[in-house]
SEKOLDO-644735 format. One record per residue (C-alpha): residue number from 1; y, z, x. Coordinates in pm, whole numbers. Example, Ala and Ser with C-alpha at 12.3 -4.5 7.8 and 13.67 -1.06 7.14 Angstrom:
BEGIN
<i->1	y->-450	z->780	x->1230>
<i->2	y->-106	z->714	x->1367>
***
This chain:
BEGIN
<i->1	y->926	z->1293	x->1756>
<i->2	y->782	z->1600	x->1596>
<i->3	y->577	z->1550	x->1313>
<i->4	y->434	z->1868	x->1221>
<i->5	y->434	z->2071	x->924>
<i->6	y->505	z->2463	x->901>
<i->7	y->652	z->2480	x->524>
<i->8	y->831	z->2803	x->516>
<i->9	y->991	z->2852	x->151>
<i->10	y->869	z->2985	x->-120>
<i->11	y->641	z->2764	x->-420>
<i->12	y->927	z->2605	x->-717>
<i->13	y->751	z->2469	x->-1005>
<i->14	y->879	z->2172	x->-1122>
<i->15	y->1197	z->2090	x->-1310>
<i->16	y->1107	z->2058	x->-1710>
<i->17	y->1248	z->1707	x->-1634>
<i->18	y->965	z->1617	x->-1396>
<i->19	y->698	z->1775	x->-1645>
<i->20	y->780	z->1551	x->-1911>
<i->21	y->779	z->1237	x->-1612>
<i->22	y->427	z->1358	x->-1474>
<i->23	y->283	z->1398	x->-1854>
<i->24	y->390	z->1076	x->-2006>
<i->25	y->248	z->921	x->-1633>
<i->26	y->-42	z->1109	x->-1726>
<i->27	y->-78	z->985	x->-2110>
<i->28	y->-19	z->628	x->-1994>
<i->29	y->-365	z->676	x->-1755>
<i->30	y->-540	z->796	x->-2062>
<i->31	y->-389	z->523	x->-2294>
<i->32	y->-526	z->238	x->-2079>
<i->33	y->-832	z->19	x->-1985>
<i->34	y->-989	z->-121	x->-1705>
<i->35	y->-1145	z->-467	x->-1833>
<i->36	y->-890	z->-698	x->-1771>
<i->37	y->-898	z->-886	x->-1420>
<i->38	y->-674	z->-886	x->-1123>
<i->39	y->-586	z->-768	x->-767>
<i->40	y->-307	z->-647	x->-560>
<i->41	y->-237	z->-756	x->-239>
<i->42	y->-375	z->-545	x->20>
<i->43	y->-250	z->-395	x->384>
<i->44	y->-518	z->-354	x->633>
<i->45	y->-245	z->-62	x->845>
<i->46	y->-217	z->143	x->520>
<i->47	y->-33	z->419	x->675>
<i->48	y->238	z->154	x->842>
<i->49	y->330	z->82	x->465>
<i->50	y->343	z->418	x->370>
<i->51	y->519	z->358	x->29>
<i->52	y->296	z->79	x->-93>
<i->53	y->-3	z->303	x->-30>
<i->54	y->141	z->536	x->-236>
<i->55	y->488	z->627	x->-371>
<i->56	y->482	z->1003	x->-294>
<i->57	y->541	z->954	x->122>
<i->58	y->852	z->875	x->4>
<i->59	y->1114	z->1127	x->223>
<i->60	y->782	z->1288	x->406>
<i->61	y->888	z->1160	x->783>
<i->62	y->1127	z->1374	x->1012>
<i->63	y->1344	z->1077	x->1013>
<i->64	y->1472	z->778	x->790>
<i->65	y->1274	z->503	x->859>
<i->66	y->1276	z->149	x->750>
<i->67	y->887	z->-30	x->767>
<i->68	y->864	z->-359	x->829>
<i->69	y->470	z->-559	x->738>
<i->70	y->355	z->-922	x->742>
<i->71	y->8	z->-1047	x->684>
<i->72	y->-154	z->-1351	x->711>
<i->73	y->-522	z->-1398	x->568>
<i->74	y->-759	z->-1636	x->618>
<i->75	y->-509	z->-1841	x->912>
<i->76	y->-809	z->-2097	x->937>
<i->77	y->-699	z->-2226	x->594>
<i->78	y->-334	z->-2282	x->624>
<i->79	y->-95	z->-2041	x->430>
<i->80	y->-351	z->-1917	x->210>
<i->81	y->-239	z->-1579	x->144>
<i->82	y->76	z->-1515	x->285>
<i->83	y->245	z->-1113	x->266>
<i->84	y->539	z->-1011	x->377>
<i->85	y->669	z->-625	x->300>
<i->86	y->968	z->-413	x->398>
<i->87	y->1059	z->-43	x->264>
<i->88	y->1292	z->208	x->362>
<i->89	y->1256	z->604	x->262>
<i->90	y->1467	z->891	x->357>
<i->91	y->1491	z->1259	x->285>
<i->92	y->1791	z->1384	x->97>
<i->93	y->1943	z->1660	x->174>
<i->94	y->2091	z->1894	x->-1>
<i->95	y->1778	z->1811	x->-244>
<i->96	y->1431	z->1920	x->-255>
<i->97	y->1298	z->1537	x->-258>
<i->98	y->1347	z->1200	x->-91>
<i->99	y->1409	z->830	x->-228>
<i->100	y->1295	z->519	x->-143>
<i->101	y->1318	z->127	x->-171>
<i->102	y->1021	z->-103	x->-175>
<i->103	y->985	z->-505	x->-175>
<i->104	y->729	z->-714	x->-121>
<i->105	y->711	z->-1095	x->-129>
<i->106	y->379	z->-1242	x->-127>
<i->107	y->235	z->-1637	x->-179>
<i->108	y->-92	z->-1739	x->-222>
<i->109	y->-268	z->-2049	x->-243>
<i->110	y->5	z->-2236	x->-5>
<i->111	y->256	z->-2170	x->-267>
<i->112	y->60	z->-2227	x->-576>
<i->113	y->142	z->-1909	x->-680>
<i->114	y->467	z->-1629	x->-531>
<i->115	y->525	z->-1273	x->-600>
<i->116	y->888	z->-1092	x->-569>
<i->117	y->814	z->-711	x->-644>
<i->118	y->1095	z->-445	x->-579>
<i->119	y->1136	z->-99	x->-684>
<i->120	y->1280	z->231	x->-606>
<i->121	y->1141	z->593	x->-555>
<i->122	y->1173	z->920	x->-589>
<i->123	y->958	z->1186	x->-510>
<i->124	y->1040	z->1571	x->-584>
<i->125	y->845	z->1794	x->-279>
<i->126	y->695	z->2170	x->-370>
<i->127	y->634	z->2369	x->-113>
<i->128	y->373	z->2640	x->-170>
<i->129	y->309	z->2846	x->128>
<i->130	y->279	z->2793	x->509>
<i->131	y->159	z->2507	x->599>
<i->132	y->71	z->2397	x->201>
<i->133	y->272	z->2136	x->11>
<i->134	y->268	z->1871	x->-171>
<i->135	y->469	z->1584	x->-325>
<i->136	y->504	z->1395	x->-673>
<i->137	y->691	z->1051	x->-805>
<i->138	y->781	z->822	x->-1003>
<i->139	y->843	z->433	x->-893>
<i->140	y->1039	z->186	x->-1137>
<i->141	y->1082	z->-171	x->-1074>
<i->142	y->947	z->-551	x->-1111>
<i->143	y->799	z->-805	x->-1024>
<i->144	y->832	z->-1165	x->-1041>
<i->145	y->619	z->-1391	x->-1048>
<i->146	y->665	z->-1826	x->-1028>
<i->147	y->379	z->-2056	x->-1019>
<i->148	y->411	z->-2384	x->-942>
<i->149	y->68	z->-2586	x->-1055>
<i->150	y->238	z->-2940	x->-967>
<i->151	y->-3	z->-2975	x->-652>
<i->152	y->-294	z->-2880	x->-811>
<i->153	y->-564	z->-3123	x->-933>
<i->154	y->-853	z->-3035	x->-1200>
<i->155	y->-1131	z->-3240	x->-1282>
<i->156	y->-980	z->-3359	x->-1620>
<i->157	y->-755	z->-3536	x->-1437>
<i->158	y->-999	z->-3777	x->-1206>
<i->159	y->-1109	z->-4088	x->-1329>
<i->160	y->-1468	z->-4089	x->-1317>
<i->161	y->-1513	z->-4467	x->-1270>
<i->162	y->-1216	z->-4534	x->-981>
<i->163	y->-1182	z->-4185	x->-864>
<i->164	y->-794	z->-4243	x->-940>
<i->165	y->-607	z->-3944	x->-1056>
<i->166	y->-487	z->-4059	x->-1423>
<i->167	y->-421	z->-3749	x->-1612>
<i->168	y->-227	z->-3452	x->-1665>
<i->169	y->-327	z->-3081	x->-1640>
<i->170	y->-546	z->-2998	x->-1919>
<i->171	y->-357	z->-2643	x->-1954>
<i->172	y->-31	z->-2579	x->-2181>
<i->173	y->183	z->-2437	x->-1897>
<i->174	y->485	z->-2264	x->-2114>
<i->175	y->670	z->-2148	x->-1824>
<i->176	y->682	z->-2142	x->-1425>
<i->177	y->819	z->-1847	x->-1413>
<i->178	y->821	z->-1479	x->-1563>
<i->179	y->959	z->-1118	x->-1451>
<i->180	y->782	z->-823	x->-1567>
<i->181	y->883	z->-402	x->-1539>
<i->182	y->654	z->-222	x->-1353>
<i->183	y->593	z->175	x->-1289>
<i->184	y->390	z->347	x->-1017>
<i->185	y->295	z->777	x->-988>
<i->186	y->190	z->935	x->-708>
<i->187	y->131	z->1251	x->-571>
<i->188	y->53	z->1368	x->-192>
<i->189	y->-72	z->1690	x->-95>
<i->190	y->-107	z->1865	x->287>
<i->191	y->-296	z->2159	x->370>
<i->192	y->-252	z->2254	x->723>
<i->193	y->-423	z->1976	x->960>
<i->194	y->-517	z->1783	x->630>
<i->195	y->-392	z->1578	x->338>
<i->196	y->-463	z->1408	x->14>
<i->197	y->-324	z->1185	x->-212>
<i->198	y->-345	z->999	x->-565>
<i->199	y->-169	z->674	x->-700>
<i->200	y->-164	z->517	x->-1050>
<i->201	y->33	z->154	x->-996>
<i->202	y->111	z->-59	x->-1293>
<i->203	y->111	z->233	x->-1561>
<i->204	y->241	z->-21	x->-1817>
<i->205	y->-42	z->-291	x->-1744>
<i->206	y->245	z->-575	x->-1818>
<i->207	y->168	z->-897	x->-1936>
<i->208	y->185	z->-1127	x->-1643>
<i->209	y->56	z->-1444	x->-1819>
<i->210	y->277	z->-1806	x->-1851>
<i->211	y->-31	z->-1897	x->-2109>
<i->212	y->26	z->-1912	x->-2521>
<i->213	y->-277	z->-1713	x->-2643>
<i->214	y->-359	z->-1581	x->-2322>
<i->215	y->-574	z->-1276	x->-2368>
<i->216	y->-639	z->-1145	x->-2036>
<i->217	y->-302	z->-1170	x->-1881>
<i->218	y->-226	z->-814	x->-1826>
<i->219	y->-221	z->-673	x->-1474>
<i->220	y->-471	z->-413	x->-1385>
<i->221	y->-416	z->-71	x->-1393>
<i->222	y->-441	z->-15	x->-975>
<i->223	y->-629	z->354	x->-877>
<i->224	y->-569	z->465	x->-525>
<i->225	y->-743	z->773	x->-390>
<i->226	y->-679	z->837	x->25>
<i->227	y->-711	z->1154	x->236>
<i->228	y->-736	z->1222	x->608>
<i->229	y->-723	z->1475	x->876>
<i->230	y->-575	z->1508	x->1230>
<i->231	y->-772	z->1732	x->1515>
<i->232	y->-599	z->1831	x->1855>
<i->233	y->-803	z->1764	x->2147>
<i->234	y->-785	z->1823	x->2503>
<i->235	y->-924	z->1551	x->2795>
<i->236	y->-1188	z->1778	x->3017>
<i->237	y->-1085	z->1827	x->3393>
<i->238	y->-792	z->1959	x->3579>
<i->239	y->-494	z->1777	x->3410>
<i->240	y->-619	z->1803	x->3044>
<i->241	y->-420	z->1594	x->2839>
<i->242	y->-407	z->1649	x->2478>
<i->243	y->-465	z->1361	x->2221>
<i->244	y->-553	z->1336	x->1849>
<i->245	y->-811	z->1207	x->1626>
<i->246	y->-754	z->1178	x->1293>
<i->247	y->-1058	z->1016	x->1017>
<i->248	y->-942	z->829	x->686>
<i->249	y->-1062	z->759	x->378>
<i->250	y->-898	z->527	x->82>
<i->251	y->-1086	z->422	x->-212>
<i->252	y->-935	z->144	x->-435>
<i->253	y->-999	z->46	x->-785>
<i->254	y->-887	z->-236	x->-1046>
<i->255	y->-1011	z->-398	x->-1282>
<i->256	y->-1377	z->-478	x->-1207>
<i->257	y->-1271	z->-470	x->-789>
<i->258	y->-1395	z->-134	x->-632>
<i->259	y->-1355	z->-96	x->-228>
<i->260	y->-1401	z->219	x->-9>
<i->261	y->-1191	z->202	x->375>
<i->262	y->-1309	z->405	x->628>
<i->263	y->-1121	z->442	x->916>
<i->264	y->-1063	z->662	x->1294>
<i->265	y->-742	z->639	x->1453>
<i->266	y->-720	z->817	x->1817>
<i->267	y->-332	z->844	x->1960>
<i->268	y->-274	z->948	x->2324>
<i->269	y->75	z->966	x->2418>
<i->270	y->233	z->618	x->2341>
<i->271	y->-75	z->446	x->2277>
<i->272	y->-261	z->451	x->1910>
<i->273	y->-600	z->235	x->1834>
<i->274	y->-797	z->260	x->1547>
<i->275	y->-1160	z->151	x->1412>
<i->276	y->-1164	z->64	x->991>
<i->277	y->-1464	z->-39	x->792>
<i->278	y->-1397	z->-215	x->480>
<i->279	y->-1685	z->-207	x->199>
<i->280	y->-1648	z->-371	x->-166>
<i->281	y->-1910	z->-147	x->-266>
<i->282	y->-2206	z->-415	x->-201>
<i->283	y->-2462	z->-410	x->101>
<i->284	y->-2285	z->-599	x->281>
<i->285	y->-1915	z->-530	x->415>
<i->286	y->-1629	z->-694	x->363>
<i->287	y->-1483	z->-656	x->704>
<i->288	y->-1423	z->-457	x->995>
<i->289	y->-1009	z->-416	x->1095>
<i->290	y->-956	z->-332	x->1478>
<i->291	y->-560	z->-167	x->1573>
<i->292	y->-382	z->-120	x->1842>
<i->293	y->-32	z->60	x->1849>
<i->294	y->222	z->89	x->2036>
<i->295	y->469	z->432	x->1946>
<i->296	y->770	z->617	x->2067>
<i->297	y->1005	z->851	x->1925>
<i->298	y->1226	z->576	x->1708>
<i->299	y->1002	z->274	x->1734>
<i->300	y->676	z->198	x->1646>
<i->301	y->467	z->-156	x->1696>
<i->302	y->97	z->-223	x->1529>
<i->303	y->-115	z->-462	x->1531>
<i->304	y->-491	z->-512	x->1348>
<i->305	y->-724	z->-791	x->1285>
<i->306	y->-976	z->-818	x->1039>
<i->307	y->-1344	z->-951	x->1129>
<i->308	y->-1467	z->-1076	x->810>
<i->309	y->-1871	z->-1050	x->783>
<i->310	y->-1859	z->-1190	x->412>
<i->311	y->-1961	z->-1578	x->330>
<i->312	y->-1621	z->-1650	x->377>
<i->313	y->-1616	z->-1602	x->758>
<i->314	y->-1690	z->-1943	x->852>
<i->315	y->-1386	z->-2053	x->628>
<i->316	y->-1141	z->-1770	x->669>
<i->317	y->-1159	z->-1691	x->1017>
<i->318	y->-1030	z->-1304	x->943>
<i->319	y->-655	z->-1156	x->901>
<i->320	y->-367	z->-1087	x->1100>
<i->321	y->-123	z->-820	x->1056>
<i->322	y->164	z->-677	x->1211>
<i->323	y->412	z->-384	x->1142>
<i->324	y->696	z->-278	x->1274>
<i->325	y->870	z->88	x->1200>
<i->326	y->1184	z->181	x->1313>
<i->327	y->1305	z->539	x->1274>
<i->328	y->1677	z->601	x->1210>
<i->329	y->1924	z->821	x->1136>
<i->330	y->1968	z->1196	x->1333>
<i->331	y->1752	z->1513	x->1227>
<i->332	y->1897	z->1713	x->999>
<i->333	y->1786	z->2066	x->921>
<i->334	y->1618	z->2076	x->606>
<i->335	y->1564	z->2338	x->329>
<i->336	y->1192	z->2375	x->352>
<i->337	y->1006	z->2166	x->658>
<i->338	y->806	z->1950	x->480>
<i->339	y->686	z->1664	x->701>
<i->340	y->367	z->1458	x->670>
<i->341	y->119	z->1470	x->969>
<i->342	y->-62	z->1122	x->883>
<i->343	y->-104	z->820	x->1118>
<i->344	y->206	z->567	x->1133>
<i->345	y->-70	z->262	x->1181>
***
């Protein structure tokens, strides 16, 4: 599958309908604040779940393809934190941008608490000169949220004297449930044999509290800041055999949580394996994620583990994850050729 970039037409500024979109995204990032607490879930193969990285890869592959994720943290523990993600993106022709549909359904705390998010994208692509372009959009959907706090069991609760569980739960739970809007921007730019990208989730910061009175409900503001490169090089000797090597870089922010990834993947032919470090910003890291791929020209396997060198290690026991990516559809010629050269793991 060719997955190389030579954009050929000439630079279109944006519609006057996506200026007023990127300045009102822009205005909401300037309207809002970082103090209140929360945290997305996270995908160790960022680049297998393009669209939940950020919105803007939306319509960047050669193809159609439909991404399938599932992660499972901390196995030692039971169903701790449970993730499961599918999205599909496409080019559309006849257009100078691609869509995109995004779910995610995640469960935490063996059940205690589950997340329904959906949405659907569309990014608008500029190209700017050979081998220059870059991408912007907008996501709108929600998310739902249920939590179900009948199996939990809080001190109040315990009689001190018989150890018996007598009470009730001490908080005012007003609902079980509650479904929120949500709106995500990105943008996504490629410069030859490199690219970088920017992505504001949550723009709104909704209220995701069931509380009365509950001040710190909101969800984060989420900053994402990624960029990579890919090199071409050649095995010394008689048969030389090309591969590539491409180094990563995502930064993550929100709320008070603040993580740098950085990452190597090396493909060669149908095999792809990869080395991430994961830091919280600390002295000491939060993990280490080893990958191994397997990739053809409509199908693509992955699969990463997380070695956890926090306190939690003894507890945890790591992460698995797993992605699937299946490539559909037939090529069509495009307008301008504006494909994205980043890793698939």
């Amino acid at each position: 599958m060719n997955n190389s970039f030579s954009g050929n037409g000439p630079y279109r500024w944006p519609d006057f309908g996506f200026k007023i979109i990127f300045f009102f995204a822009f205005g909401l990032l300037m309207n809002s604040t970082l103090i209140v607490k929360g945290q997305d879930p996270e995908f160790s193969q960022s680049y297998a779940n393009p669209l939940y990285l950020n919105p803007a890869f939306a319509g960047t592959n050669a193809l159609p393809r439909v991404n399938v994720n599932y992660r499972n943290q901390w196995p030692r523990l039971g169903n701790t934190y449970t993730t499961y993600s599918m999205s599909y993106d496409k080019y559309v022709n006849g257009t100078s941008g691609g869509i995109g549909f995004r779910t995610l359904y995640d469960v935490q705390l063996n059940g205690v608490i589950n997340s329904l998010s959906s949405s659907m994208i569309y990014s608008e692509h500029f190209n700017i000169s050979q081998g220059v372009f870059f991408t912007m959009a907008l996501e709108s959907g929600f998310i739902y949220r249920k939590f179900n706090t009948s199996g939990l069991i809080f001190p109040g609760m315990i009689d001190q004297g018989t150890g018996e569980i007598t009470g009730s739960s001490p908080f005012p739970v007003e609902s079980g449930e509650k479904m929120i809007p949500d709106f995500s921007f990105g943008t996504v730019g490629q410069f030859d044999d490199y690219y970088v990208g920017f992505a504001l989730h949550h723009l709104t910061q909704p209220d995701q509290s069931i509380f009365k009175g509950d001040q710190t409900g909101k969800l984060p503001l989420k900053i994402t800041v990624h960029a990579g490169a890919k090199s071409h090089e050649y095995h010394r000797g008689l048969l030389s055999k090309e591969f590539t090597v491409s180094p990563n870089l995502i930064y993550l922010q929100q709320g008070s949580f603040r993580q740098i990834n950085l990452g190597l993947y090396i493909k060669e032919d149908w095999l792809t394996y990869g080395l991430w470090y994961r830091n919280n910003l600390s002295y000491r890291p939060n993990s280490l994620t080893a990958m191994l791929g397997y990739q053809s020209e409509k199908f693509q396997f992955g699969y990463s583990f997380d070695f956890s060198s926090s306190n939690i290690a003894a507890y945890g026991n790591g992460a698995h994850e797993i992605s699937l990516i299946f490539f559909v559809g037939k090529y069509h010629k495009r307008q301008y050729n504006n494909t994205m050269i980043i890793p698939q793991m």
